[in-house]
C-alpha positions as CSV (number, residue, x, y, z in Angstrom):
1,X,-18.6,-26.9,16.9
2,X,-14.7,-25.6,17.5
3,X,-13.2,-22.5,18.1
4,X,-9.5,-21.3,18.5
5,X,-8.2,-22.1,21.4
6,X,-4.0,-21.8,20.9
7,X,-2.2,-20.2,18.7
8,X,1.2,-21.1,18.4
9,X,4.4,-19.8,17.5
10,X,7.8,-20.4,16.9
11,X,10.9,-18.9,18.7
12,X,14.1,-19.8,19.3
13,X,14.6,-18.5,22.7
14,X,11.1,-19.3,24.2
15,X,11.5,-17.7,27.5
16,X,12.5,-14.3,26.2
17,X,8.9,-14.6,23.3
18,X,7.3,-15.6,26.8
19,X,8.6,-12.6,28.8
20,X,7.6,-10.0,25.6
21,X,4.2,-11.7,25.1
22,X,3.5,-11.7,28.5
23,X,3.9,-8.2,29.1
24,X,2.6,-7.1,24.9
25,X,-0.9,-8.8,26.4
26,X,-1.1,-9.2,29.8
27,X,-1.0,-12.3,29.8
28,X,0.3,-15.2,32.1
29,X,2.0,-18.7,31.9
30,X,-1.2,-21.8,32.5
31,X,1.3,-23.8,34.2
32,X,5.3,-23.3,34.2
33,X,7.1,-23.3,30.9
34,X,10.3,-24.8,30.1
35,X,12.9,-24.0,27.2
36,X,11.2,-25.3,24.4
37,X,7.0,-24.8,25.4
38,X,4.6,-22.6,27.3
39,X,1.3,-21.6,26.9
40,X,0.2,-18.3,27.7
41,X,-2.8,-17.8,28.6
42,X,-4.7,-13.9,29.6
43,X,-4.1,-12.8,33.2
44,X,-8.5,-12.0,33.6
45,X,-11.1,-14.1,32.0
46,X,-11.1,-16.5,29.1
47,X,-10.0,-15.9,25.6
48,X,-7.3,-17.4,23.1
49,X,-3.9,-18.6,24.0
50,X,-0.7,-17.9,22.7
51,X,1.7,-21.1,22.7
52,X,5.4,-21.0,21.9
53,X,7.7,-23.7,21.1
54,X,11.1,-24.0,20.1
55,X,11.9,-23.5,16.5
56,X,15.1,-23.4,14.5
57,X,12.9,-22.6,11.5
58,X,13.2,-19.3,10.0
59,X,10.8,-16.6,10.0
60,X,8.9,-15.9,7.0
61,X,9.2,-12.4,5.9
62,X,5.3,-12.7,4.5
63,X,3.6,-15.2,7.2
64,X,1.1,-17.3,6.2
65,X,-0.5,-17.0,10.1
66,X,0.0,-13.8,12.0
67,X,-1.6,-12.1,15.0
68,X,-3.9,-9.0,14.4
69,X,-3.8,-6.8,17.9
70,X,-6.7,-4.3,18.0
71,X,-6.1,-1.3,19.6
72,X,-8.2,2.5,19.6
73,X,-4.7,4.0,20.3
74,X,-3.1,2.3,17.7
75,X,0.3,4.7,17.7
76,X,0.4,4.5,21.2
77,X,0.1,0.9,21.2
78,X,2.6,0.5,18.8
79,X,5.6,2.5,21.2
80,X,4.5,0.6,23.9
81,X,5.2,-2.7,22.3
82,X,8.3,-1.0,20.7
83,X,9.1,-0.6,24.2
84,X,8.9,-3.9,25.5
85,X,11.4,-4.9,22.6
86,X,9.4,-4.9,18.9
87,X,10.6,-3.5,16.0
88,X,9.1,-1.7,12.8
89,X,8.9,-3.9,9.8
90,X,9.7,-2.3,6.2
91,X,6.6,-3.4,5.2
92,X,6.4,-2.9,1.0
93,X,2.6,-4.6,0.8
94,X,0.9,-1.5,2.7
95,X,-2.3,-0.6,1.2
96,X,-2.6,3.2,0.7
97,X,-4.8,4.6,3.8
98,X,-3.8,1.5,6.2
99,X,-5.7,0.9,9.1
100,X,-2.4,-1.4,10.5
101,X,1.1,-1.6,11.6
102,X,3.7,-4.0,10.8
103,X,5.8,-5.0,13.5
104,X,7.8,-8.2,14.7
105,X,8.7,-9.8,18.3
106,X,12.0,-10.3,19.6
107,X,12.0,-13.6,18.1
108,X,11.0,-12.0,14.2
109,X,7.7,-13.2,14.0
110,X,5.3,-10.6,12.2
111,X,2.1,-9.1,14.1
112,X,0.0,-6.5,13.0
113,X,-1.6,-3.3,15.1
114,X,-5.1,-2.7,13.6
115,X,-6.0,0.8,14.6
116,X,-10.2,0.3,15.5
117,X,-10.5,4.2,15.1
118,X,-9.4,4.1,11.3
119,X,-12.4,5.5,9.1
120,X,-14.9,5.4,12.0
């Protein structure tokens, strides 16, 4: 049997993904990084990592992979990341009652707010 354990991203400047991830999920470094890796792992109890490694790739504009962040105050979630440095995506694929929001790191890489309240 697996499961996930790491998910991993690109970034060109690793600390500053570190620093934003860090704060987006409370979550801390399992050992010290350096420039090009770190895996972040949460501050309390188990649960997925977040790995991030230095890329010069770019970022795709339609991931293949992204993160899914589940919140029941999705709009409130959503300036909070905005906050810590995330930014709105023009997002054209939108269903027409979505339940998500579109946004992307510092570093460009696309993650998604699911609002758990949506249709409840």
């Amino acid at each position: 049997m697996v499961h996930i354990g790491t998910v991993v991203m690109g970034a060109t400047d690793v600390q500053r993904a570190a620093a934003f991830w860090k704060a987006a999920l409370t979550y801390t470094e399992r050992e010290p990084g350096t420039d090009d890796w770190v895996v972040l792992v949460p501050v309390e109890g188990p649960g997925v990592g977040v790995a991030l490694g230095r890329s010069t790739s770019p970022v795709q504009e339609v991931p293949r992979v992204h993160l899914d962040l589940y919140s029941d105050e999705q709009e409130a979630e959503v300036e909070r990341l905005i906050g810590l440095g995330a930014e709105r995506v023009a997002w054209e694929l939108y269903p027409p009652d979505p339940d998500f929001v579109v946004l992307a790191d510092p570093e460009g890489n696309r993650f998604c707010v699911i609002d758990t309240t949506h249709n409840a």
